[in-house]
VOSE-340529 format. One line per 3 residues: number of its first residue (from 1); their letters; for each residue z, x, y of C-alpha. Coordinates in nm, 3 decimals. Layout:
# VOSE-340529
NUM> a> Z/X/Y; ... .
END
This chain:
# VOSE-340529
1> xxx> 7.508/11.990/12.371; 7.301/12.209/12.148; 7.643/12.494/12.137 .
4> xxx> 7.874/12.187/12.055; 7.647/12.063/11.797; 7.563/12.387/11.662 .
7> xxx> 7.949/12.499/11.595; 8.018/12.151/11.416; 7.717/12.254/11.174 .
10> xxx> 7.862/12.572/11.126; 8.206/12.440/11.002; 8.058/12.162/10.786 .
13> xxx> 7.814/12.448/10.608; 8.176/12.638/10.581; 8.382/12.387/10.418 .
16> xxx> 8.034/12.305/10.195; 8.064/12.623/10.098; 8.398/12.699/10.045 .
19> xxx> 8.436/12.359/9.849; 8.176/12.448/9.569; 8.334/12.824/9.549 .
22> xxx> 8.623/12.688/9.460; 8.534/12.591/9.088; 8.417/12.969/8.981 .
25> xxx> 8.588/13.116/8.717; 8.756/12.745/8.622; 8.697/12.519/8.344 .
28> xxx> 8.690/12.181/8.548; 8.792/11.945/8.256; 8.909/11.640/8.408 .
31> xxx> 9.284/11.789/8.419; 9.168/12.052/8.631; 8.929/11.833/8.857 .
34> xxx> 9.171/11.642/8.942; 9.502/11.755/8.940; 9.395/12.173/8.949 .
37> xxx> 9.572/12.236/8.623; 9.947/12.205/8.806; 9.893/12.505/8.902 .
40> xxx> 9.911/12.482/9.296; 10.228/12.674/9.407; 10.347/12.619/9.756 .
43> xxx> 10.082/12.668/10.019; 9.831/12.516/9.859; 10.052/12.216/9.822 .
46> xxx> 10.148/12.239/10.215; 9.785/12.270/10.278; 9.724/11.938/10.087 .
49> xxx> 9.986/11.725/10.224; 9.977/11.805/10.551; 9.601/11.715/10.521 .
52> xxx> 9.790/11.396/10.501; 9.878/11.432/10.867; 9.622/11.521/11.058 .
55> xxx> 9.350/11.275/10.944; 9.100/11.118/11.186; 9.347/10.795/11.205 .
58> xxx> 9.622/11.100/11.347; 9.310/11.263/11.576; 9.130/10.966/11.727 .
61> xxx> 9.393/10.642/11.636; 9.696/10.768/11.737; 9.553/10.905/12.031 .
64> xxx> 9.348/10.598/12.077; 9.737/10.377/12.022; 9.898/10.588/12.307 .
67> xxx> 9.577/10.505/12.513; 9.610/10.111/12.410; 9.916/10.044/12.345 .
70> xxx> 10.192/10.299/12.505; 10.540/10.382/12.353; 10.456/10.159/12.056 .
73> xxx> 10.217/10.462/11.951; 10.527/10.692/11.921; 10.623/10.521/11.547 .
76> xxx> 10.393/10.774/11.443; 10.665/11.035/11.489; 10.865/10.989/11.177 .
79> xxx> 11.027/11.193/10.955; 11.209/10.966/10.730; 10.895/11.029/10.458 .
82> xxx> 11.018/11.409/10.409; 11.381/11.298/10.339; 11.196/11.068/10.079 .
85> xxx> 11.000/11.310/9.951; 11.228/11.581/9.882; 11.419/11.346/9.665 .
88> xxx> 11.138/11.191/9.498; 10.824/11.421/9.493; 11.009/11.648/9.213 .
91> xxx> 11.124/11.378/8.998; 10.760/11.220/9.005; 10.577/11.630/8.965 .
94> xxx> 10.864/11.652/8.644; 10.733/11.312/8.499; 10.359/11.387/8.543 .
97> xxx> 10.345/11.703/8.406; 10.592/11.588/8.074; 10.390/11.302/7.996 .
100> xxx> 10.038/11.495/8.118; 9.940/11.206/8.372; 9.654/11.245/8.591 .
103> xxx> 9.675/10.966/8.819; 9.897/10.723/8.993; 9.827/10.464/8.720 .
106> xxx> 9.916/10.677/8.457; 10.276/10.700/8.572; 10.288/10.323/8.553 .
109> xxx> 10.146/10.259/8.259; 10.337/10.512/8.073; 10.726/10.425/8.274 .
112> xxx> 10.695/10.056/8.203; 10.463/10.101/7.904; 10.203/9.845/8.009 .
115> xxx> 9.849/9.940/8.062; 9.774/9.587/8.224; 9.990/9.718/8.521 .
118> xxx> 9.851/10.043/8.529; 9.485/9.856/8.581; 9.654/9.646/8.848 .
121> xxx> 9.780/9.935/9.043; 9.471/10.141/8.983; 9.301/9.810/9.135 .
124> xxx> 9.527/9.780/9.439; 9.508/10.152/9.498; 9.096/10.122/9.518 .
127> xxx> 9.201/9.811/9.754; 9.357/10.029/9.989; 9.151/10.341/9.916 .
130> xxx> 8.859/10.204/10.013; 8.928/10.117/10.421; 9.119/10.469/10.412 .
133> xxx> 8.781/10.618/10.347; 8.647/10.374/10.598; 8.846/10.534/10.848 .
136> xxx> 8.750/10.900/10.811; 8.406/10.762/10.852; 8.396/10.625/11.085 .
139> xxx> 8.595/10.867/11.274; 8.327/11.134/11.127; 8.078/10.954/11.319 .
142> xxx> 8.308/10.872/11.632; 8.370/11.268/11.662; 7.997/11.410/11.627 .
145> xxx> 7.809/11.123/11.870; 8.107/11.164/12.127; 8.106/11.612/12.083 .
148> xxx> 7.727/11.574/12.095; 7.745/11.358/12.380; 7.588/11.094/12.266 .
151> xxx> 7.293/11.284/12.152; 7.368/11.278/11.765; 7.328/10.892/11.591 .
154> xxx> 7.679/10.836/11.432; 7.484/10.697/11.128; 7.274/10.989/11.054 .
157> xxx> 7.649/11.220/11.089; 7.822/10.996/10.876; 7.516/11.031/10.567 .
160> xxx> 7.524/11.380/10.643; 7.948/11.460/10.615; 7.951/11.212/10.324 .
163> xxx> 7.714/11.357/10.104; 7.870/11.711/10.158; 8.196/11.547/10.045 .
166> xxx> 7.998/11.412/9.747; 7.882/11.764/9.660; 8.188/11.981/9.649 .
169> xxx> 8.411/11.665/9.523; 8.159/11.645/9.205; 8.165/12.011/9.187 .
172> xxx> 8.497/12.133/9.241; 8.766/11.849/9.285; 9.099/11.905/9.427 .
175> xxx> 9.034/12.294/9.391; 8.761/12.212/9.686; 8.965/12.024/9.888 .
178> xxx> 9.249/12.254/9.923; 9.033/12.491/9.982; 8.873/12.331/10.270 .
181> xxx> 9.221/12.280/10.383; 9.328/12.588/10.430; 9.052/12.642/10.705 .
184> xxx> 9.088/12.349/10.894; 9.462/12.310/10.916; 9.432/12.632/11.129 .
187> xxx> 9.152/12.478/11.274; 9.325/12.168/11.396; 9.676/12.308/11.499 .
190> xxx> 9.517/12.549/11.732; 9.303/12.240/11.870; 9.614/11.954/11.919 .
193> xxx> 9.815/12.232/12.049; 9.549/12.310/12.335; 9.491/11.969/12.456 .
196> xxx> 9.804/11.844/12.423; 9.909/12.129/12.656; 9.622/12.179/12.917 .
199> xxx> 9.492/11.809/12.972; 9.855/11.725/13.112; 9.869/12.000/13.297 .
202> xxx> 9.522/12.007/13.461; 9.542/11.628/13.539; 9.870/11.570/13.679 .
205> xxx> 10.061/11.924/13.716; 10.261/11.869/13.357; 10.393/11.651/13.102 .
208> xxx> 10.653/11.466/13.329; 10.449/11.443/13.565; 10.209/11.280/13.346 .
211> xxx> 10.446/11.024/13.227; 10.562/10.963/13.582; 10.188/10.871/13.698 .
214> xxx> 10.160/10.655/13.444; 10.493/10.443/13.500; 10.425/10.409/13.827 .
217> xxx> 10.055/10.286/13.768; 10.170/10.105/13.471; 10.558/10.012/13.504 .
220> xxx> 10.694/9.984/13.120; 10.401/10.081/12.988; 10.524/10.329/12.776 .
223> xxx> 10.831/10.111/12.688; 10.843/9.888/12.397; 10.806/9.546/12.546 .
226> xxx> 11.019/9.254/12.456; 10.767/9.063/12.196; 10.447/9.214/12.016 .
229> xxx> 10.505/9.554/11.957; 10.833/9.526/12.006; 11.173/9.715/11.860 .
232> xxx> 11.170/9.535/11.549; 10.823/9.602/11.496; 10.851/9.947/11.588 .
235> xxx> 11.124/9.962/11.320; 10.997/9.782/11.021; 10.668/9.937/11.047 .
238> xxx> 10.795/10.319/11.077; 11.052/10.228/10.764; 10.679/10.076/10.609 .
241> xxx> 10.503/10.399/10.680; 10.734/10.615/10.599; 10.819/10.404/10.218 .
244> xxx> 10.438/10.468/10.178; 10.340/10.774/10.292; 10.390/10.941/9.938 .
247> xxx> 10.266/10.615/9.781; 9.880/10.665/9.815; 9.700/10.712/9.573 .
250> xxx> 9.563/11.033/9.596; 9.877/11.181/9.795; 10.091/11.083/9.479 .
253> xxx> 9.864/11.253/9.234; 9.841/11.565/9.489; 10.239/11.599/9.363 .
256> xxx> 10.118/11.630/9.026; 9.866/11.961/9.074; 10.213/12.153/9.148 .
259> xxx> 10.304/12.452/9.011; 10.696/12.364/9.022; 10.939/12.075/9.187 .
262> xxx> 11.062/12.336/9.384; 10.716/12.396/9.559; 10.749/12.042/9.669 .
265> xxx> 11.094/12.077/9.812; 11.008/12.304/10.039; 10.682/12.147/10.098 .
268> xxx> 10.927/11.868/10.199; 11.125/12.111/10.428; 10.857/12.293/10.648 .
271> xxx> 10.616/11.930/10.678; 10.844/11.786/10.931; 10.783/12.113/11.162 .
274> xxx> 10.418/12.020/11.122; 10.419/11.658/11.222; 10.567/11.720/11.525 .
277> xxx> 10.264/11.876/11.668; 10.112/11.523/11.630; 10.329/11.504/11.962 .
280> xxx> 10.059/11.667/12.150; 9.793/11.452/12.038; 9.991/11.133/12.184 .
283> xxx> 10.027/11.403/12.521; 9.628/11.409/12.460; 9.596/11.029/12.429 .
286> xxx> 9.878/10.946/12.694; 9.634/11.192/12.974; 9.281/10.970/12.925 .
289> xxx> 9.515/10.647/13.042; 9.428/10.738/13.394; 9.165/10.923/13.389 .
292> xxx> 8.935/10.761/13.133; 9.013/10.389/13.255; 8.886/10.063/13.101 .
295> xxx> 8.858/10.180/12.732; 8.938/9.839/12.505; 8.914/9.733/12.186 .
298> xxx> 8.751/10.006/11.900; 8.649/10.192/12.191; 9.039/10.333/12.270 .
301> xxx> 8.979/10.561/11.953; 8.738/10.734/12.173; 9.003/10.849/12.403 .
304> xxx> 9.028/11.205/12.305; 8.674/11.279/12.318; 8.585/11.084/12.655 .
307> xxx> 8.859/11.329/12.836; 8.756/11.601/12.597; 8.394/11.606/12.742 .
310> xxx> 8.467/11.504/13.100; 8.698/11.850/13.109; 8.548/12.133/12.889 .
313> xxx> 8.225/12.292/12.846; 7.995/12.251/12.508; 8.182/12.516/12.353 .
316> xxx> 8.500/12.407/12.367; 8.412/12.036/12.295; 8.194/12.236/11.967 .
319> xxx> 8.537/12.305/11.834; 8.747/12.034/11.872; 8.460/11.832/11.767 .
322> xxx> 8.439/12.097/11.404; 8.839/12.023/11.411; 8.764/11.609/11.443 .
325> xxx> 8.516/11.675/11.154; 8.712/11.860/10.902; 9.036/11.617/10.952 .
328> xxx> 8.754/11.353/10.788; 8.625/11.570/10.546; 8.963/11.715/10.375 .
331> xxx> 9.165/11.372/10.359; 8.818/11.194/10.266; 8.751/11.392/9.974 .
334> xxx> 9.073/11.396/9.825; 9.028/11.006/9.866; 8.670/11.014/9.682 .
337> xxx> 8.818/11.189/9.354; 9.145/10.982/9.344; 8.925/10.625/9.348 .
340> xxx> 8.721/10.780/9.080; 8.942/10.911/8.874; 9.126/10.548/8.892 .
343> xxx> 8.829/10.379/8.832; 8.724/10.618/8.480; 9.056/10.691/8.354 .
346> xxx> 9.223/10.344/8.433; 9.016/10.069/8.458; 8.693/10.125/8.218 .
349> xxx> 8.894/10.334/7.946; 9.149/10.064/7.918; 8.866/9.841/7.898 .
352> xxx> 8.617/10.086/7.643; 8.913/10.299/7.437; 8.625/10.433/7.247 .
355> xxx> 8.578/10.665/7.570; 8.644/11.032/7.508; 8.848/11.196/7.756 .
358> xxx> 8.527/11.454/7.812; 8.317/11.141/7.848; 8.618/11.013/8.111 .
361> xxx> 8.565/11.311/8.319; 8.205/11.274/8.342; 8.220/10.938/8.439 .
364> xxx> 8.478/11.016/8.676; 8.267/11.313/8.835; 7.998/11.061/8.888 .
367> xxx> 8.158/10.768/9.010; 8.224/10.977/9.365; 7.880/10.880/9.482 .
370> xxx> 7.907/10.546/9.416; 8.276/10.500/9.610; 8.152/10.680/9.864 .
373> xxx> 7.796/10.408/9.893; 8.059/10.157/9.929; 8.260/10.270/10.146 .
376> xxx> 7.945/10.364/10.333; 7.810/10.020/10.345; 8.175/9.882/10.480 .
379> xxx> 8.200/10.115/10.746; 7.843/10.054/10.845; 7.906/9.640/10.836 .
382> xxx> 8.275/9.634/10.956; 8.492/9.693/11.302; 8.797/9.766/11.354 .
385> xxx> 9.016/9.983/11.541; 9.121/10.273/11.302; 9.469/10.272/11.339 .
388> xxx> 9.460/9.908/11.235; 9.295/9.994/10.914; 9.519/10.238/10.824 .
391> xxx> 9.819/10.002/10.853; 9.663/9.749/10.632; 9.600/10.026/10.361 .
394> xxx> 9.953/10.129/10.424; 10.060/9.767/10.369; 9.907/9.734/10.011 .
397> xxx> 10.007/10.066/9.885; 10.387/10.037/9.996; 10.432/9.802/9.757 .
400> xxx> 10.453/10.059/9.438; 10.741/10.196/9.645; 11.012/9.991/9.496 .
403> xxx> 10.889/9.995/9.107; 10.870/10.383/9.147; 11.149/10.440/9.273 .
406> xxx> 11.374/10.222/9.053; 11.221/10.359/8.767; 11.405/10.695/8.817 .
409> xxx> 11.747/10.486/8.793; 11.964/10.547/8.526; 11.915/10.192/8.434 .
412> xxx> 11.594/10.033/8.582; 11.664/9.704/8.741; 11.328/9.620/8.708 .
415> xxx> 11.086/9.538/8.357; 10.759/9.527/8.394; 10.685/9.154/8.406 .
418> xxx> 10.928/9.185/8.778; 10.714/9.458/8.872; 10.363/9.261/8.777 .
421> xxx> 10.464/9.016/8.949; 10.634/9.120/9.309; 10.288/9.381/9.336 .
424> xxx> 10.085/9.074/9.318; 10.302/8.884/9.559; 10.354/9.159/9.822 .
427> xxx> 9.939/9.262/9.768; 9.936/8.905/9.819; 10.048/8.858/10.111 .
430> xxx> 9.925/9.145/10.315; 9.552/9.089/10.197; 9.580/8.719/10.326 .
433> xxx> 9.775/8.803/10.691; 9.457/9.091/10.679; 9.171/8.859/10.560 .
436> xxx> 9.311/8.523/10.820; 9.499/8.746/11.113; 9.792/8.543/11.075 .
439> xxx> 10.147/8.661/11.200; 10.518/8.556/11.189; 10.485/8.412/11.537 .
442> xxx> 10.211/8.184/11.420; 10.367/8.103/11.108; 10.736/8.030/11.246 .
445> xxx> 10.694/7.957/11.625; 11.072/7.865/11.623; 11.168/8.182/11.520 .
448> xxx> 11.343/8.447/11.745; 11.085/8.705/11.847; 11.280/8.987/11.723 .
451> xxx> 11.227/8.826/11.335; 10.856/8.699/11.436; 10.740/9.081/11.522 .
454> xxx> 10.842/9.260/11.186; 10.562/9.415/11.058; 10.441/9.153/10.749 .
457> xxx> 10.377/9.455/10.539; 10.696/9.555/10.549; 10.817/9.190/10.505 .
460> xxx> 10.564/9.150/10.212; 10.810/9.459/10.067; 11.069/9.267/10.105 .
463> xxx> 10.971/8.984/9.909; 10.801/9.157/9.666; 11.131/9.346/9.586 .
466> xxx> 11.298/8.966/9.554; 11.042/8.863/9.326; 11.034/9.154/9.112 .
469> xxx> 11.423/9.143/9.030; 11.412/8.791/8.975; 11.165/8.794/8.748 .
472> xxx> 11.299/9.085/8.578; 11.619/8.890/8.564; 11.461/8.611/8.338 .
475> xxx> 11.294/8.816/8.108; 11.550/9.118/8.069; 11.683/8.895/7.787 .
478> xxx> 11.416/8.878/7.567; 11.289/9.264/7.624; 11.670/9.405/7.517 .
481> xxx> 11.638/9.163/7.198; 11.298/9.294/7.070; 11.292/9.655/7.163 .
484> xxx> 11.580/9.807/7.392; 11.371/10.147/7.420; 11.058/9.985/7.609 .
487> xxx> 11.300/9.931/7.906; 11.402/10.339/7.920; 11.393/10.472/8.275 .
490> xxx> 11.177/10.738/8.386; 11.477/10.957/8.448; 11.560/10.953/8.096 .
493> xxx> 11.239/11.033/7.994; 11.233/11.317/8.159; 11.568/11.440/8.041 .
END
């Protein structure tokens, strides 16, 4: 216990460390806080979004969903988001670093020319921001108690990895997390790549034999069944996921610390090689089923580490556990500086224009404490399975998709009283099924299961894309008549 806790310390002291290094020699004005002067060619930019990857909801949820749920936890395999990106990535890098934005609100306000939306989307991204950073803490705690075993409160972990993230967020920004990045990427690849090979293998002789124990102890298990989790659910929420994945807050703004659109399309090319390694954490998850039985509930995120500890000595579990760690650390503090860089730059200035940008980045620098106390106090007072979480957050962040990607059309089918408007529907919706549990089946019994399982996120995207063209339809009109330049598409800003 003492090894295994001993070799997490030592990679939290190195990240620590690495994160404040990473502001010598640098002016941090607020530019280069947060978006590292545009300046980050292609492996930092890899580094960063495939920190996107392999969070704690990839580590412990997904292996926690093949544990709990079966085939249904194979959605996380998609690579639809990279197609996405390498179309859109470059066009939203070009835009940012023309019109010298700094955060996802900035490229609303300044493509529909309405700083009332970009304080609604900065709003909605701290809305979804907020149980994101729930997630890596709690899975910060999950991993220490369980590589500790059981020795190590998860409170006093938690306190511990969140005030490091505090520290080298205030100090050095983005420049500390990709940094930080660098070293556990390596860190974690080695790790999913060992377990999902050698649990399977010491357990049940291989990976088909592994799935073969299971079917027969399980029959259609690790099928999609006919209602729940089903095909269409399966479908609409991969298509959700993969709409979003570039549409988080502080994953969009990561596009903006770029050195070139180019860095992104390849970023866009070599990602999908990387996400299917999260394969072998599913082989990880899919190997517990039988031999850590009766896991429900929250507890299935604890999958991984139950096997993990059962099968390996203190040393071993030391460095998956340092692995488990940084995967919270990275993604988390990425997630501090994008909420307060939202909050400073596009919710008080709006509201105090007197605000210097100098005084902005002050403000912003010192708002990371207080994000993270909240998000503290939440995952302290709250439950939850993590993958659940992250769906909800995935939910109210998808629906920027469709405003920023029609604003790179030639001519924008959408004005900014459509886009007000179908956010605030689709945020709508998905914060009421969240805050009541309500689904499709409930709400149309009648209806054929196939339409009753669609993920309501992605059906909140639907009619939030409805409601924003007709209400851009009825007040195109008047917006042509008084000024036909406020309706200009990004695209042609940018040309």
């Amino acid at each position: 216990m003492i090894i295994s806790v001993g070799i997490i310390a030592f990679f939290l002291c190195v990240a620590l460390l690495l994160g404040v290094i990473a502001s010598r020699g640098k002016d941090m004005s607020l530019e280069q806080w947060s978006v590292g002067g545009r300046g980050f060619g292609s492996i930092f930019i890899f580094l960063l979004m495939a920190g996107e990857i392999y969070t704690t909801s990839a580590f412990l949820g997904i292996s926690g969903w093949m544990y709990g749920k079966g085939g249904a936890a194979f959605y996380n395999i998609m690579m639809l988001n990279y197609v996405i990106a390498y179309w859109l990535t470059p066009k939203i890098w070009g835009y940012g670093k023309k019109h010298k934005l700094l955060s996802q609100s900035d490229f609303f306000e300044k493509a529909y020319k309405s700083k009332a939306l970009g304080m609604l989307v900065a709003v909605v991204g701290l809305a979804a921001l907020i149980p994101y950073l729930i997630i890596q803490l709690k899975g910060l705690g999950i991993i220490v108690s369980e590589a500790s075993y059981g020795a190590i409160d998860p409170k006093i972990t938690i306190w511990i990895g969140t005030i490091a993230m505090i520290v080298y967020v205030m100090v050095s920004g983005i420049h500390g997390s990709a940094w930080t990045a660098v070293i556990k990427d390596f860190l974690i690849l080695g790790v999913v790549l060992f377990l999902g090979i050698y649990l399977p293998f010491h357990y049940y002789g291989g990976i088909q034999p592994m799935w073969e124990a299971i079917e027969v102890a399980n029959p259609g298990f690790l099928s999609l069944p006919d209602s729940g989790l089903s095909a269409s659910w399966y479908v609409s929420t991969m298509m959700l996921t993969s709409l979003g994945f570039y549409m988080w807050p502080h994953t969009f703004v990561a596009t903006f610390s770029a050195k070139s659109g180019n860095a992104l399309r390849k970023n866009a090319i070599m990602l999908p090689i990387y996400a299917l390694f999260i394969l072998f954490v599913l082989f990880a998850g899919a190997a517990a089923i039988l031999q850590v039985p009766n896991l429900s509930g929250g507890n299935v995120d604890l999958a991984l580490f139950k096997i993990s500890t059962q099968t390996f000595n203190p040393v071993i579990v030391g460095f998956i556990g340092a692995a488990g760690l940084l995967t919270a650390i990275v993604p988390g503090s990425l997630i501090l500086m994008s909420a307060a860089t939202l909050f400073a730059k596009n919710i008080l200035k709006p509201l105090r224009p007197q605000t210097t940008d100098q005084q902005i980045g002050i403000i912003a620098r010192y708002t990371v404490p207080v994000v993270a106390l909240i998000a503290l106090y939440f995952t302290f007072s709250g439950g939850g399975a993590i993958t659940l979480l992250f769906l909800m957050g995935y939910g109210l962040v998808t629906q920027f998709a469709p405003a920023v990607v029609f604003s790179f059309f030639k001519k924008n089918p959408f004005t900014v009283q459509g886009v007000f408007a179908g956010i605030i529907v689709g945020v709508a919706i998905v914060g009421w099924q969240a805050a009541t549990g309500t689904n499709l089946s409930k709400l149309f019994p009648s209806w054929p299961s196939y339409l009753q399982d669609i993920n309501i996120g992605f059906l909140a995207l639907g009619v939030n894309i409805f409601v924003s063209l007709t209400v851009s339809a009825f007040t195109r009109k008047g917006i042509v008549m008084n000024d036909e330049s406020s309706n200009e598409s990004a695209v042609e800003s940018i040309s």
